[in-house]
N, CA, C and O atoms as CSV, one atom per row, in Angstrom:
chain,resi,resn,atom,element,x,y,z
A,1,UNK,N,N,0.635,9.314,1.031
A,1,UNK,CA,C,1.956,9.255,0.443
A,1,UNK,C,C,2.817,8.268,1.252
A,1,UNK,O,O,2.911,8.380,2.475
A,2,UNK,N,N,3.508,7.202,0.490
A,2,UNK,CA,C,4.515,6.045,1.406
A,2,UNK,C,C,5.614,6.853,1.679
A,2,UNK,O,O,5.990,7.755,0.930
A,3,UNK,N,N,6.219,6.504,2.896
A,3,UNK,CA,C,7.839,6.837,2.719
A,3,UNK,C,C,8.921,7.203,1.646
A,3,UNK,O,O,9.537,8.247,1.432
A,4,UNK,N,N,8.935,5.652,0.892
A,4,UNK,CA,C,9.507,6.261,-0.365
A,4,UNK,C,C,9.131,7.279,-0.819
A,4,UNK,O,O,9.963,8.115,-1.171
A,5,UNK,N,N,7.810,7.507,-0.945
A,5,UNK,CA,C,7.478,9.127,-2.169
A,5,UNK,C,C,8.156,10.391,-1.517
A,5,UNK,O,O,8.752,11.320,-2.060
A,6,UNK,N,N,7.755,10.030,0.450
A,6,UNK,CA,C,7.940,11.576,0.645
A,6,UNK,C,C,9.502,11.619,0.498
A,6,UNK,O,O,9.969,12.675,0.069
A,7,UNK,N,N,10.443,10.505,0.830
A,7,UNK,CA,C,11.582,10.611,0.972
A,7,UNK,C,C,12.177,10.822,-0.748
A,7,UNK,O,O,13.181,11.450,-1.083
A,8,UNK,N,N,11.494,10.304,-1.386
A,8,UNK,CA,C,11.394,11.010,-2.872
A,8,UNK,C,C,11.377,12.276,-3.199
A,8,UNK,O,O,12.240,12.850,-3.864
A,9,UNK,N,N,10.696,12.601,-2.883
A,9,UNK,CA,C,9.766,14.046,-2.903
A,9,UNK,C,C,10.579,15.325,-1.830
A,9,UNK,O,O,10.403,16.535,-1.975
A,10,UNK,N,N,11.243,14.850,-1.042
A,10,UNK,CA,C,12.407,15.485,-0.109
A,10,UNK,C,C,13.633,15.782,-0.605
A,10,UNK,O,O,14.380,16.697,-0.259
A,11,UNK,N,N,13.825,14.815,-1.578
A,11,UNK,CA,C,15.133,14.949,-2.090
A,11,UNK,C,C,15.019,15.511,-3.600
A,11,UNK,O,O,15.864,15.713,-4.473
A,12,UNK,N,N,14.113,15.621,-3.562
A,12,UNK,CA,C,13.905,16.322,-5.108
A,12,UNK,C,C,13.129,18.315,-4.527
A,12,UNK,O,O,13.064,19.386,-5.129
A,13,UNK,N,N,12.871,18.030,-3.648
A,13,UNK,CA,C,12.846,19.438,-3.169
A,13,UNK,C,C,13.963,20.012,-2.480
A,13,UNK,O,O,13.891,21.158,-2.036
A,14,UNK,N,N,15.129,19.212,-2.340
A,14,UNK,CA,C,16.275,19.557,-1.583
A,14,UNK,C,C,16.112,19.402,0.071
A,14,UNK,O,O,17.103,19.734,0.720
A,15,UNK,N,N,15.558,19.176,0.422
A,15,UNK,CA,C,15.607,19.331,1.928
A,15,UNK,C,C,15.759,17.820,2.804
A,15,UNK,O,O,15.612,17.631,4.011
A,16,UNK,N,N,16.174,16.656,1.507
A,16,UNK,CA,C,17.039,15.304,2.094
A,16,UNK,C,C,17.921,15.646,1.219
A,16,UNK,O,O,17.726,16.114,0.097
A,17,UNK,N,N,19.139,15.352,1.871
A,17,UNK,CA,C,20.331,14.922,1.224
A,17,UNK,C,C,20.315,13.480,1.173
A,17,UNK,O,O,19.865,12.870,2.143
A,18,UNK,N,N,20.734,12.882,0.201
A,18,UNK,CA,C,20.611,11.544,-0.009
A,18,UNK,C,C,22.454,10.894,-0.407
A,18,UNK,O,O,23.293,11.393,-1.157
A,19,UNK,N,N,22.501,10.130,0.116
A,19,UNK,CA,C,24.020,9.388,0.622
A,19,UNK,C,C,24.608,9.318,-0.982
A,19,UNK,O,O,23.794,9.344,-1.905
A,20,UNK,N,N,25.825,9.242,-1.208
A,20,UNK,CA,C,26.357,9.501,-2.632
A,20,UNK,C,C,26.852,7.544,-2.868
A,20,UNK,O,O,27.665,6.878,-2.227
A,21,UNK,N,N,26.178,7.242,-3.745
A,21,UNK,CA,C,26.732,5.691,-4.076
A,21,UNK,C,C,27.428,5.623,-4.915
A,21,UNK,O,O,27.175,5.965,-6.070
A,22,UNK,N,N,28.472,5.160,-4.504
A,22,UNK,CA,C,29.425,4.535,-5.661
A,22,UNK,C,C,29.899,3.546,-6.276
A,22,UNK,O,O,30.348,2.689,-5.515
A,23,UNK,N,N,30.024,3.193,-7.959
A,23,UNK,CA,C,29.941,1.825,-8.389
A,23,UNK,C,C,30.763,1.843,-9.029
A,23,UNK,O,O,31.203,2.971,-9.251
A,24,UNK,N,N,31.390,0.809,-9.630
A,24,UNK,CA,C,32.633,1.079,-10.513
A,24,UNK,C,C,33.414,2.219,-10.815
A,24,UNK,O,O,34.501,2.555,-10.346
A,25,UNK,N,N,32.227,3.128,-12.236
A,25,UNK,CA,C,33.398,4.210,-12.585
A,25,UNK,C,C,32.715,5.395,-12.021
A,25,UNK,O,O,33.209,6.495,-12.268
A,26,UNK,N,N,31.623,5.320,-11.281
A,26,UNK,CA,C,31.247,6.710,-10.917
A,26,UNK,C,C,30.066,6.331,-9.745
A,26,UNK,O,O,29.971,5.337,-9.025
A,27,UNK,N,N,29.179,7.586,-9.863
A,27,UNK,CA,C,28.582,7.409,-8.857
A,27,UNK,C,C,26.967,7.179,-9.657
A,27,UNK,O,O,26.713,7.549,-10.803
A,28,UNK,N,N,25.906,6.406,-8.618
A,28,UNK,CA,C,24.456,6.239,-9.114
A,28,UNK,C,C,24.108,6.953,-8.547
A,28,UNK,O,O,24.705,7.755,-7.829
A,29,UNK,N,N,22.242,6.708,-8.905
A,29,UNK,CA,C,21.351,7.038,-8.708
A,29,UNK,C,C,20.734,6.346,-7.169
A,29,UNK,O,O,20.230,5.223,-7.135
A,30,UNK,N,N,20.931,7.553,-5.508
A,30,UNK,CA,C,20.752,7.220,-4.499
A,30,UNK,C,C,19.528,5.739,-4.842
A,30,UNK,O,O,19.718,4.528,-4.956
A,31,UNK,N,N,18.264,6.626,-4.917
A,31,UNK,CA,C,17.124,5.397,-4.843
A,31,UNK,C,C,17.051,4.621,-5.619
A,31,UNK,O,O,16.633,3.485,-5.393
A,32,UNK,N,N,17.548,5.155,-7.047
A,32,UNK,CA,C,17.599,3.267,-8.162
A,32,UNK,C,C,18.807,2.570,-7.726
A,32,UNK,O,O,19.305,1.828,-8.574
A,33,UNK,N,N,19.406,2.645,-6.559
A,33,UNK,CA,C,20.075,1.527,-5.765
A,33,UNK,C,C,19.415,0.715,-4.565
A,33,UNK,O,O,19.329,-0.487,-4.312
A,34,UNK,N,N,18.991,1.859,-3.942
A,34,UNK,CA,C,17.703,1.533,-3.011
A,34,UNK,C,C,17.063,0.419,-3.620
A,34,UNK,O,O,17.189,-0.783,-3.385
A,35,UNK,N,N,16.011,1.319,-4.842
A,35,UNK,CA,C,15.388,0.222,-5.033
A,35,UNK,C,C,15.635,-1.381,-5.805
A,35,UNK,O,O,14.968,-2.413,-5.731
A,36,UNK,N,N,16.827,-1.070,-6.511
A,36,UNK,CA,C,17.666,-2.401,-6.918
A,36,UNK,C,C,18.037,-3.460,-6.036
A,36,UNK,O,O,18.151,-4.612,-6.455
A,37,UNK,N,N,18.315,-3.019,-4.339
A,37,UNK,CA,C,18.693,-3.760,-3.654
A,37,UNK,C,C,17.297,-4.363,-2.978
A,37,UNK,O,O,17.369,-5.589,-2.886
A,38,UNK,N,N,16.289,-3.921,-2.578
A,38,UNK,CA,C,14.909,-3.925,-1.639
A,38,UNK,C,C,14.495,-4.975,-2.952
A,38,UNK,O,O,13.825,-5.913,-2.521
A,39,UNK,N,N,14.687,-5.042,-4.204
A,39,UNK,CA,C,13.712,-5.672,-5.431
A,39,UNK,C,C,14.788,-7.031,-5.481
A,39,UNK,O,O,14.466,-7.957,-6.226
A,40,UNK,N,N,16.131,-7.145,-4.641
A,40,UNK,CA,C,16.829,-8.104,-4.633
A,40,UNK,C,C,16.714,-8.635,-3.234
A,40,UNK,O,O,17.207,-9.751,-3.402
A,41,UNK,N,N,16.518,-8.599,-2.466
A,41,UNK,CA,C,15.773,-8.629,-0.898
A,41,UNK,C,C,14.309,-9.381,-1.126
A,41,UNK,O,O,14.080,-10.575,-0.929
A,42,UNK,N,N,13.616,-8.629,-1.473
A,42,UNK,CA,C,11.723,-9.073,-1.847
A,42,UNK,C,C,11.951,-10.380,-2.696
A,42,UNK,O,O,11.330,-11.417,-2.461
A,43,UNK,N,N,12.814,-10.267,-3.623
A,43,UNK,CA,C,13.016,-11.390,-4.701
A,43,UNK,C,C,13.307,-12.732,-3.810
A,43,UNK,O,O,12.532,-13.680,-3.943
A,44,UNK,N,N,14.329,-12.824,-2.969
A,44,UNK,CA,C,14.460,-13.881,-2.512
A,44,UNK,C,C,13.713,-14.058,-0.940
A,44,UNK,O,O,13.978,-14.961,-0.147
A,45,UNK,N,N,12.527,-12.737,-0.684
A,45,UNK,CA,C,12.050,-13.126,0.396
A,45,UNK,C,C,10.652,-14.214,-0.296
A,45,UNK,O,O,10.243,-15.159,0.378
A,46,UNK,N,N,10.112,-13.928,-1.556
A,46,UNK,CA,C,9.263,-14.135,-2.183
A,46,UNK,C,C,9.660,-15.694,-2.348
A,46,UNK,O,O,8.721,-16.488,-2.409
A,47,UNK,N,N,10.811,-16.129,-2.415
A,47,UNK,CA,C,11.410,-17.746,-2.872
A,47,UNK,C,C,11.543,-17.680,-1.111
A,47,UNK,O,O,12.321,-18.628,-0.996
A,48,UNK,N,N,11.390,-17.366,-0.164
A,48,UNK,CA,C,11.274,-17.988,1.448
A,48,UNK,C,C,12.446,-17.662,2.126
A,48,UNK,O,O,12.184,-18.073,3.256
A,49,UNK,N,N,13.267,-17.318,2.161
A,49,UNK,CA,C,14.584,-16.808,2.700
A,49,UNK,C,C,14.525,-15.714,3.585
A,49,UNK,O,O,13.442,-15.262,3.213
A,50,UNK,N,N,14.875,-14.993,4.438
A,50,UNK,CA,C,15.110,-14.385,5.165
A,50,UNK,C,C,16.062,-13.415,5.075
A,50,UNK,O,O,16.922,-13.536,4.202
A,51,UNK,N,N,16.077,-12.380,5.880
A,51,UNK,CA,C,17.374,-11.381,5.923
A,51,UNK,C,C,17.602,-11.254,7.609
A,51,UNK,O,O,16.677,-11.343,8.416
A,52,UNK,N,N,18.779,-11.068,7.905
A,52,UNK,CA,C,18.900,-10.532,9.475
A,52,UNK,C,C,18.599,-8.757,9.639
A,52,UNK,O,O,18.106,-8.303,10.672
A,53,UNK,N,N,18.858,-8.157,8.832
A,53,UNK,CA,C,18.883,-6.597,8.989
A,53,UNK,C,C,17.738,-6.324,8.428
A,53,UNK,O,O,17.364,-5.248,8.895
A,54,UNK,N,N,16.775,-6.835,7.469
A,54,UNK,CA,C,15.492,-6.327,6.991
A,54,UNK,C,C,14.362,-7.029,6.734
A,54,UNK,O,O,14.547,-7.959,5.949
A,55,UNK,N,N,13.220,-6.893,7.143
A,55,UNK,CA,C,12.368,-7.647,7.339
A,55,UNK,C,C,11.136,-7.532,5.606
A,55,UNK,O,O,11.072,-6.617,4.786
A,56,UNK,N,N,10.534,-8.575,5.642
A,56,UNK,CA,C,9.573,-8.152,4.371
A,56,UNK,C,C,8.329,-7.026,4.711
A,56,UNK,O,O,7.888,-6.373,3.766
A,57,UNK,N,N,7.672,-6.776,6.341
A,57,UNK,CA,C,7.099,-5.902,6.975
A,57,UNK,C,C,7.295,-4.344,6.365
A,57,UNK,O,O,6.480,-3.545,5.904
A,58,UNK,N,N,8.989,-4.270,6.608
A,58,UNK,CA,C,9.606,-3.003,6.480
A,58,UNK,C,C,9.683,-2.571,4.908
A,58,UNK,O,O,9.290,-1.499,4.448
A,59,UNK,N,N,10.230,-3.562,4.248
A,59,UNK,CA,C,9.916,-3.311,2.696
A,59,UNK,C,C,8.633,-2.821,2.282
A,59,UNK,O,O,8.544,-1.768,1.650
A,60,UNK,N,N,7.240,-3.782,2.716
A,60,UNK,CA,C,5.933,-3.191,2.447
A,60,UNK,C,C,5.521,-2.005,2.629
A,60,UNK,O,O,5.236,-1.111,1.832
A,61,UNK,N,N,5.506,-2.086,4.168
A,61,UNK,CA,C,5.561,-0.567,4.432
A,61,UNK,C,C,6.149,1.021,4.074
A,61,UNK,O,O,5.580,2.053,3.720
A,62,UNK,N,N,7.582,0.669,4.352
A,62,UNK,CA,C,8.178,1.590,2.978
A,62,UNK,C,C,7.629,2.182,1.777
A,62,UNK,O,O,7.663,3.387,1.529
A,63,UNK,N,N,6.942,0.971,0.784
A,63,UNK,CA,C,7.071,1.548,-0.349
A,63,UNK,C,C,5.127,1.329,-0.433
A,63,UNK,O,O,4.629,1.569,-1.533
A,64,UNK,N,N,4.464,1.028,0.361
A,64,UNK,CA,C,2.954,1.052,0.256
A,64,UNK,C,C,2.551,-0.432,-0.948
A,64,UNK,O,O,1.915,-0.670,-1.974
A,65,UNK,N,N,3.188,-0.911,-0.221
A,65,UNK,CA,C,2.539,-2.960,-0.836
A,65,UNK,C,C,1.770,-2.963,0.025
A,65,UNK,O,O,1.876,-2.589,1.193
A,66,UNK,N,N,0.454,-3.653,-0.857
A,66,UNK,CA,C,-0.628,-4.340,-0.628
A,66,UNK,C,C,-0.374,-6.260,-0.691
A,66,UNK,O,O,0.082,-6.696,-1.748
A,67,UNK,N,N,-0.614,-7.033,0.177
A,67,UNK,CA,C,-0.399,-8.198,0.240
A,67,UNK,C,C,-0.154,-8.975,1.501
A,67,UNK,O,O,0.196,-8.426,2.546
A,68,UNK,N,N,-0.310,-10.014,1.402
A,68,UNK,CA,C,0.023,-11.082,2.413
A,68,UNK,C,C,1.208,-11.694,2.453
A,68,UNK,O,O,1.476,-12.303,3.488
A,69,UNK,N,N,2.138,-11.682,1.411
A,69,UNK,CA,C,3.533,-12.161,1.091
A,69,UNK,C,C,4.398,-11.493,0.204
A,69,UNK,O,O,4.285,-10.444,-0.429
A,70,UNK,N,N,5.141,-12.199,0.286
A,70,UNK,CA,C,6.467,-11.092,-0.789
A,70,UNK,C,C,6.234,-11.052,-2.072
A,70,UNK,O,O,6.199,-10.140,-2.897
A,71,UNK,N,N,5.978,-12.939,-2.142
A,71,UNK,CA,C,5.579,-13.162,-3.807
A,71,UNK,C,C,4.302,-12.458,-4.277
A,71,UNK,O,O,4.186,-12.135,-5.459
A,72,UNK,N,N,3.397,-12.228,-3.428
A,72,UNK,CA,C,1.964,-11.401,-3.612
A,72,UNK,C,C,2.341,-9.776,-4.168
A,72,UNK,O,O,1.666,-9.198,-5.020
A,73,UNK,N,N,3.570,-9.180,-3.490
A,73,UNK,CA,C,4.066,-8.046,-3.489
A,73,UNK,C,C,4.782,-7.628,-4.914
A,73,UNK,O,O,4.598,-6.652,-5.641
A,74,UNK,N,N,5.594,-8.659,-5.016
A,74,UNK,CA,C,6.590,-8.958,-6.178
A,74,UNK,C,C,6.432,-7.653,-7.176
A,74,UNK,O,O,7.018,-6.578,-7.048
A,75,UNK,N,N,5.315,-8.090,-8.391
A,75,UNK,CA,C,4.375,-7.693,-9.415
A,75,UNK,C,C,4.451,-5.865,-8.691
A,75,UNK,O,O,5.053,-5.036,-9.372
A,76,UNK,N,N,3.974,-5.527,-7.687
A,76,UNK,CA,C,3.886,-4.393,-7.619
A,76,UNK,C,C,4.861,-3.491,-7.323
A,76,UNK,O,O,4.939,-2.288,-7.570
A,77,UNK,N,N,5.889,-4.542,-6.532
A,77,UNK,CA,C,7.273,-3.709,-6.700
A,77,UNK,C,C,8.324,-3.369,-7.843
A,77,UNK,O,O,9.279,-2.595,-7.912
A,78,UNK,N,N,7.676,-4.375,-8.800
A,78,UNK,CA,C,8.331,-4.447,-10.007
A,78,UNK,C,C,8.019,-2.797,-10.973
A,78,UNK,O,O,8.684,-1.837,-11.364
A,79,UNK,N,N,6.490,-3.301,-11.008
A,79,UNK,CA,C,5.812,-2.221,-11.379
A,79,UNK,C,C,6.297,-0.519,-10.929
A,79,UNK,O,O,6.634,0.283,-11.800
A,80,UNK,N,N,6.266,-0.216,-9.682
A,80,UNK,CA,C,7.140,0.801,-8.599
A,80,UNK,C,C,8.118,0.712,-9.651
A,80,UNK,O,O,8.153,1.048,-10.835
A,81,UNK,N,N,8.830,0.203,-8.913
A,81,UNK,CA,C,10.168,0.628,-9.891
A,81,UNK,C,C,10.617,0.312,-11.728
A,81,UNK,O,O,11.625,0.640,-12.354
A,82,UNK,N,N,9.697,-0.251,-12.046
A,82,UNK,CA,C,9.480,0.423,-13.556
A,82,UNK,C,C,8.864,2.081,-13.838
A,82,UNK,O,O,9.059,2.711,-14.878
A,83,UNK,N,N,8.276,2.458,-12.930
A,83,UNK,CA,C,7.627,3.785,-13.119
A,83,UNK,C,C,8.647,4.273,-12.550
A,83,UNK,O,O,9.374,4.327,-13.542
A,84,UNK,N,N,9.261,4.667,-11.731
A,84,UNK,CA,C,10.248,4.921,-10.893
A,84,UNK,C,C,11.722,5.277,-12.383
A,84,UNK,O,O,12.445,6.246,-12.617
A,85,UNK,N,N,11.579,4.171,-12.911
A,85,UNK,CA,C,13.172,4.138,-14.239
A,85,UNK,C,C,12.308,5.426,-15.328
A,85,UNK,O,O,12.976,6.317,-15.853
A,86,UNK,N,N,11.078,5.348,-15.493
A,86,UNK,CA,C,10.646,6.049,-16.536
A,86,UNK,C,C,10.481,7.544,-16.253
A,86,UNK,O,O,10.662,8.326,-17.186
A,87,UNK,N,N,10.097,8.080,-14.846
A,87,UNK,CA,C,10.441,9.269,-14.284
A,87,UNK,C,C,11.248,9.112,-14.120
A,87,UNK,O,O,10.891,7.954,-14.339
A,88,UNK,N,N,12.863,9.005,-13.767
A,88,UNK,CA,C,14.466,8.962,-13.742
A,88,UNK,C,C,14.771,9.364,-15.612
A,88,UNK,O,O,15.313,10.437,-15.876
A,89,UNK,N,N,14.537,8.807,-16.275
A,89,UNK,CA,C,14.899,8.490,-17.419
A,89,UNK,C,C,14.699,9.739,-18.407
A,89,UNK,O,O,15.480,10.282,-19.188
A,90,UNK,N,N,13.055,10.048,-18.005
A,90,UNK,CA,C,12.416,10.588,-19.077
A,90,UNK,C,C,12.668,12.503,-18.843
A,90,UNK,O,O,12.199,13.292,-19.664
């Protein structure tokens, strides 16, 4: 199980509290911000860019990417968090 799941899986058993986000008129969904921001991070680590606070290492690891690069990663993070909207959703 990656991080994300258990930290998934924690907060859906209650025993993480997960930080309250707020956007315009209300509040989201803790991890479909998470993962909105990490899939906007990977996106431009994948085009070569850098971050000072997060590395592409830490993203992989996190969420259990297989790959040598970001752009290699891309496809599967996409994927993640398409399954991710359809359990939220459904």
């Amino acid at each position: 199980m990656t991080p994300f799941q258990q930290a998934l899986q924690s907060a859906i058993n209650g025993t993480l509290k997960t930080p309250e986000v707020s956007m315009g008129e209300g509040s989201i969904d803790y991890f479909g911000y998470q993962l909105a921001v990490h899939k906007y991070n990977l996106s431009l680590m994948a085009k070569g860019m850098k971050f000072k606070n997060i590395t592409f290492t830490q993203i992989k690891k996190y969420y259990g990417l297989k790959g040598r690069t970001a752009a290699e990663c891309l496809p599967q993070f996409n994927q993640l968090m398409n399954d991710y909207k359809e359990q939220v959703l459904a």
